[in-house]
N, C-alpha and C positions, 0 to 999 in steps of 0.2 A: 761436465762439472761446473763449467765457468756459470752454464746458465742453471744453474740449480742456485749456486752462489747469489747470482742477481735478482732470480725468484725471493730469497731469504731477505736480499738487503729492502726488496721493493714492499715486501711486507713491513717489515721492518720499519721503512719511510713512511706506509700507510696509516699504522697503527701509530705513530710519532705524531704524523700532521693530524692524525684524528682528535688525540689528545691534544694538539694545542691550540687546535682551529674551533672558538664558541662555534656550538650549533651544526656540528659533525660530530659523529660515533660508527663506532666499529663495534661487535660486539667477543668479539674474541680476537687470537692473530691468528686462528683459522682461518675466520672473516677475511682477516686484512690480508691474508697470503690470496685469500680467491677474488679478492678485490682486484690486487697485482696482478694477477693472470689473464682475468674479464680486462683489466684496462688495456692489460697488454697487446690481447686482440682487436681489442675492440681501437687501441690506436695503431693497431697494422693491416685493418683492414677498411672501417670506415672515415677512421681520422685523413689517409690518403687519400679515397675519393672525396671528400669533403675539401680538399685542400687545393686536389685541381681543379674542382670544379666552381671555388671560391677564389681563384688566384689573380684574379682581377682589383677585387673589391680588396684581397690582402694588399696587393702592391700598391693600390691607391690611398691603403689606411697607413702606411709602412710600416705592413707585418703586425700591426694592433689586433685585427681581424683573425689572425692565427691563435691570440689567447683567447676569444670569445670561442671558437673549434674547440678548445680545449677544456673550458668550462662547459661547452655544450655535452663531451664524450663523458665527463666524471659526475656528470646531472644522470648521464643514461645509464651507466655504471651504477649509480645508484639505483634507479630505478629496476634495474636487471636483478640485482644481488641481494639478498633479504639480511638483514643485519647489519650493511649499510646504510647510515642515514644522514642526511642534509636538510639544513632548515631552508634553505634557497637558491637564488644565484649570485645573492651576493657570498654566502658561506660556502657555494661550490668553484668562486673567483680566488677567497684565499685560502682555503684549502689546495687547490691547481699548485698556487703559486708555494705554500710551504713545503709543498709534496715535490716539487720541481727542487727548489731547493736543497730540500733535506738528502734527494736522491744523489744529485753533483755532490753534495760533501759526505755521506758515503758511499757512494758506488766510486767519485775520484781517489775517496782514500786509501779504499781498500781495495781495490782491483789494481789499482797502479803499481801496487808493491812486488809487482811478478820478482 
């Protein structure tokens, strides 16, 4: 149930930062719930090996290098998903970052109320 819940809110976040990020769209919260799910994978399985095998160059930038990973997974996410769309990489840097965001203030507000 929890993860059915966090599936909703991530949609949720998606369809949010899409709308308030110029130069991103989503085109339904169909879209944006399988946007959620493709990210999800897609940062559990190659977000990781990107991360060890980049963990040099992260600790050298301190952990800077970790948000360029991140902008790199939601360019591919884009390009994976059809009705996702991004004007670039500067639009898929604040998009990351409102989606990051908007997720800590509702996934901390609403799950914490067990």
């Amino acid at each position: 149930m929890n993860t059915l819940i966090n599936l909703l809110i991530s949609g949720i976040a998606v369809a949010i930062a899409a709308y308030i990020t110029p130069g991103a769209s989503v085109d339904g919260y169909l879209t944006a719930i399988i946007v959620a799910v493709v990210l999800a994978v897609v940062n559990s399985t190659i977000w990781i090996l990107l991360k060890i095998l980049t963990l040099p160059l992260t600790i050298l930038t301190l952990g800077l290098f970790s948000l360029f990973i991140n902008i790199l997974m939601v360019l591919l996410v884009a390009r994976i998903v059809p009705g996702f769309h991004l004007d670039g990489f500067f639009t898929a840097l604040v998009f990351a970052v409102i989606l990051s965001l908007i997720n800590m203030v509702l996934g901390g507000g609403i799950l914490s109320k067990k």
